[in-house]
VEXKE-671871 format. One line per field, with one value per atom (N, C-alpha, C): residue number from 1; atom name; residue in one letter; x, y, z. Coordinates in nm, 2 decimals. Layout:
<atoms>
resi: [NUM; ...]
name: [CA; ...]
resn: [A; ...]
xx: [X; ...]
yy: [Y; ...]
zz: [Z; ...]
</atoms>
This chain:
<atoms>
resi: [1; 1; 1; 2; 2; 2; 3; 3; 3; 4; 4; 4; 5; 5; 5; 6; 6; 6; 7; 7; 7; 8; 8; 8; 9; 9; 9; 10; 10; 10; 11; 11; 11; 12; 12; 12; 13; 13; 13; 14; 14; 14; 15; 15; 15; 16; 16; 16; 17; 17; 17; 18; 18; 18; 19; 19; 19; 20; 20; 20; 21; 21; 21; 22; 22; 22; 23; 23; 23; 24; 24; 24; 25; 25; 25; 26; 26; 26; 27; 27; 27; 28; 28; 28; 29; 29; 29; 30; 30; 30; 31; 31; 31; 32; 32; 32; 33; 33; 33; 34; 34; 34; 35; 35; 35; 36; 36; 36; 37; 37; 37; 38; 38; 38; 39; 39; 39; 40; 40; 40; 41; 41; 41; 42; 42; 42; 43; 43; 43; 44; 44; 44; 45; 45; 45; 46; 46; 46; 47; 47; 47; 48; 48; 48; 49; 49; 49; 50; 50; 50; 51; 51; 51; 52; 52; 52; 53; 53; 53; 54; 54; 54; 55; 55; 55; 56; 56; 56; 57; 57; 57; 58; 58; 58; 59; 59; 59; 60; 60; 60; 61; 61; 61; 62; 62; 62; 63; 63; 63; 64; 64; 64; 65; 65; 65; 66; 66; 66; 67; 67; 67; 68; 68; 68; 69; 69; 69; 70; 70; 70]
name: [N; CA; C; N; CA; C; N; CA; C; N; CA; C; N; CA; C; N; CA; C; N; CA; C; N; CA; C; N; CA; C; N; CA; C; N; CA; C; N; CA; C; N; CA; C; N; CA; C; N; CA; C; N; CA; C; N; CA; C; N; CA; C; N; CA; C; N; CA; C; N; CA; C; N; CA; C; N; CA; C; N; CA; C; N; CA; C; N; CA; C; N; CA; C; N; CA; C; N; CA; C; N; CA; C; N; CA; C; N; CA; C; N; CA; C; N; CA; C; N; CA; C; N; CA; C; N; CA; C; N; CA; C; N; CA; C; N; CA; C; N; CA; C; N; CA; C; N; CA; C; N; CA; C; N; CA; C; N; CA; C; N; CA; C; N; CA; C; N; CA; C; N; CA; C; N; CA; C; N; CA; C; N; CA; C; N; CA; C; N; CA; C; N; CA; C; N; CA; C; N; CA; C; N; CA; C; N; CA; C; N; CA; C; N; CA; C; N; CA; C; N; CA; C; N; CA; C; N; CA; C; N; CA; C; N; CA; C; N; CA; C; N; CA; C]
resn: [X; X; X; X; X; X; X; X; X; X; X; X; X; X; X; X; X; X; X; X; X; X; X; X; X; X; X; X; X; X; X; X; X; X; X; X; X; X; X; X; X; X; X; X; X; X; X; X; X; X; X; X; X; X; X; X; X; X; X; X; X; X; X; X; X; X; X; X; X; X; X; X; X; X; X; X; X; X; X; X; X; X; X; X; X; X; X; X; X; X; X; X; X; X; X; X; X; X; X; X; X; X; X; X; X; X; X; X; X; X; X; X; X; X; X; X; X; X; X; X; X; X; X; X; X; X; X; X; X; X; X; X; X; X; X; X; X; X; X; X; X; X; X; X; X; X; X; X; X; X; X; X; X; X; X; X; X; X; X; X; X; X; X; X; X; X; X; X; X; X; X; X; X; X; X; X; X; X; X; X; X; X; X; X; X; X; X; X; X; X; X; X; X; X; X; X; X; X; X; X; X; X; X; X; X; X; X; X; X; X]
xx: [2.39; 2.27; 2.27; 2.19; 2.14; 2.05; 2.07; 1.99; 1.95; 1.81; 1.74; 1.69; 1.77; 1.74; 1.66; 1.56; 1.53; 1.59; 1.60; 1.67; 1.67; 1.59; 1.50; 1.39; 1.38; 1.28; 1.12; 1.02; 0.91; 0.83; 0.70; 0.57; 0.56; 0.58; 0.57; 0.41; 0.39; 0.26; 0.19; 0.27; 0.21; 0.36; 0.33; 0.42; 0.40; 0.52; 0.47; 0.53; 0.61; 0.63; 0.61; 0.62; 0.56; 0.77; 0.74; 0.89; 0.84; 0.97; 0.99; 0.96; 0.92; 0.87; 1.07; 1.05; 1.17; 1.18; 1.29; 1.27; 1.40; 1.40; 1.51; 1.56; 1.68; 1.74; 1.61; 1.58; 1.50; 1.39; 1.33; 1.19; 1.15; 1.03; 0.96; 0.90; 0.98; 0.94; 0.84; 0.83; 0.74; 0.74; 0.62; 0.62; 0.66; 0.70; 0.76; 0.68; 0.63; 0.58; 0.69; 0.76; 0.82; 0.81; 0.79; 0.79; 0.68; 0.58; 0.47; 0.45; 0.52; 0.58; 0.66; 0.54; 0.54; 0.67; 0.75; 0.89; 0.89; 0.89; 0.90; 1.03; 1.06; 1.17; 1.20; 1.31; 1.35; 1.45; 1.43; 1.55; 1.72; 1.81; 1.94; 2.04; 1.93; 2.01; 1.89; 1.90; 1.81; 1.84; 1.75; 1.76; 1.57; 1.60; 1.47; 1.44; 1.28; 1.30; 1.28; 1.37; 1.39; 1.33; 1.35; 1.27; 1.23; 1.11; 1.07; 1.03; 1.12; 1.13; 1.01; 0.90; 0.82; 0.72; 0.56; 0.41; 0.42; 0.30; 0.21; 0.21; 0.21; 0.15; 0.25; 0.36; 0.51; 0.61; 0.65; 0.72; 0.83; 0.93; 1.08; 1.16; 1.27; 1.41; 1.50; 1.59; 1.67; 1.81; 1.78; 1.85; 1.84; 1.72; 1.63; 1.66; 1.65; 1.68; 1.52; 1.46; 1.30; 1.34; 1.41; 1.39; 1.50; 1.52; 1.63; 1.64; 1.72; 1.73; 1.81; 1.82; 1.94; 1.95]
yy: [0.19; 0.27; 0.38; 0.42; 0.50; 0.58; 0.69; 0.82; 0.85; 0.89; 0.95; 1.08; 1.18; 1.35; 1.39; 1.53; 1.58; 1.69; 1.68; 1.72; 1.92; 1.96; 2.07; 2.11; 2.19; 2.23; 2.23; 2.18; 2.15; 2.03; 2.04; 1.98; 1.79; 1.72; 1.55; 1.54; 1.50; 1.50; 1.30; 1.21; 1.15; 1.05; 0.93; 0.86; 0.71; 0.64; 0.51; 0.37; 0.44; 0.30; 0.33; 0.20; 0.19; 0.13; 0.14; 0.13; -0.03; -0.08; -0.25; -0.29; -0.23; -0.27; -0.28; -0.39; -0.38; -0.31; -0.27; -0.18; -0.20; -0.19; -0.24; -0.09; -0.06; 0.08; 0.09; 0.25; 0.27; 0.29; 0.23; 0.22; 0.34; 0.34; 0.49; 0.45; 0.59; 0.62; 0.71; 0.80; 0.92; 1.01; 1.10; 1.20; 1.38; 1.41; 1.55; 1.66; 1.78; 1.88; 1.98; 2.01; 2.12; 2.20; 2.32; 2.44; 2.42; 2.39; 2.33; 2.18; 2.12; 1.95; 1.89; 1.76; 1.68; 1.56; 1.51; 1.42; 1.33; 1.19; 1.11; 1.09; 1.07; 1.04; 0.88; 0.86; 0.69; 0.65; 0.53; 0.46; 0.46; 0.53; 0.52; 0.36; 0.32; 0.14; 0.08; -0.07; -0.18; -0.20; -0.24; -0.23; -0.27; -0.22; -0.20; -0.08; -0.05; 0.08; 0.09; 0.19; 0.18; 0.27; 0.40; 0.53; 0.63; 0.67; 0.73; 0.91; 1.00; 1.15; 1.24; 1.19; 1.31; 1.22; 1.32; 1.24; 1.33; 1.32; 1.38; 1.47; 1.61; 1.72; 1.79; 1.73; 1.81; 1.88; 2.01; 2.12; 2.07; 2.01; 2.00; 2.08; 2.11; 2.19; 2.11; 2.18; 2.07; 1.99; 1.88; 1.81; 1.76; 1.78; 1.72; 1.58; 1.48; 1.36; 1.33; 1.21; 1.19; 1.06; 0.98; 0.86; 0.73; 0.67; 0.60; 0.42; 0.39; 0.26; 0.17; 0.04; -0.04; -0.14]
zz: [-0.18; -0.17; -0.27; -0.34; -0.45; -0.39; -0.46; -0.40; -0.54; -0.55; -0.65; -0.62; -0.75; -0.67; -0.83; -0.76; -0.88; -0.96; -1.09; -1.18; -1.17; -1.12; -1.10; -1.01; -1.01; -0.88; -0.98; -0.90; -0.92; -0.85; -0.89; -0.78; -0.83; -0.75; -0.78; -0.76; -0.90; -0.92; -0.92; -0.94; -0.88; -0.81; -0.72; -0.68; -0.76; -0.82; -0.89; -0.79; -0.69; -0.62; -0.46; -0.39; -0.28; -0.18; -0.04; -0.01; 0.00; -0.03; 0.01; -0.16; -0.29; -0.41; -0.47; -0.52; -0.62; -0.78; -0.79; -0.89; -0.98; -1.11; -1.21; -1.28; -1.31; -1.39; -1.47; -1.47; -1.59; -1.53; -1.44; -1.39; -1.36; -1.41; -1.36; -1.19; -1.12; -0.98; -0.94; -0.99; -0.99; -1.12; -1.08; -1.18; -1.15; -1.20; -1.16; -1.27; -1.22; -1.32; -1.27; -1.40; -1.36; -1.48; -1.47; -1.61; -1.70; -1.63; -1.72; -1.77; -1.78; -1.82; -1.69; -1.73; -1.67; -1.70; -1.61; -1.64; -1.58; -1.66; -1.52; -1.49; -1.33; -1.26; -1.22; -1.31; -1.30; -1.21; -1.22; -1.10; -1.17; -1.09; -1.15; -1.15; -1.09; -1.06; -1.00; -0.99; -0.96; -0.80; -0.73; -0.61; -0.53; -0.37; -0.34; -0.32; -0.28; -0.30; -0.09; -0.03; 0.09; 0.17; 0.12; 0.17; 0.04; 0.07; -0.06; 0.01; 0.00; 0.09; 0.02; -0.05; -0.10; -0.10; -0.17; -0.15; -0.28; -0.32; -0.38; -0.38; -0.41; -0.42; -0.35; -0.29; -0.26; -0.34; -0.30; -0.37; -0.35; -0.47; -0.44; -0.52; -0.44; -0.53; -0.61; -0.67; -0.77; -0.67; -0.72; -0.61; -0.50; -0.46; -0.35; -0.34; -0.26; -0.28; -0.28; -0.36; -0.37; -0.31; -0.38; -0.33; -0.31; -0.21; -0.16; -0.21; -0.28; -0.33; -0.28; -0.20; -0.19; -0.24]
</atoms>
């Protein structure tokens, strides 16, 4: 299991996968605005995607876990 955290504290401005969607290294998961710029947040490994811990429009810290892969 793979845990995807953010790099930095800042607002997930949109979400690109849904739980049960398979997803390959590299894949953009979401979008993160932090510091004014926007980053997207990729998958660290191939897997499914199992629990996804944030929505839209949610405040995360750095290190937060966003989103869970197996």
């Amino acid at each position: 299991m793979t845990e995807v955290t953010a790099p930095m504290a800042g607002k997930i401005m949109d979400v690109k996968v849904e739980v049960g969607d398979t997803v390959n290294e590299d894949d953009e998961l979401l979008i993160l605005e932090a510091m004014k710029m926007e980053m997207p947040i990729v998958a660290t490994a191939s897997g499914k995607v199992k629990e996804i811990k944030c929505k839209k429009g949610d405040a995360v810290g750095a290190d937060d876990v966003l989103v869970v892969i197996e």
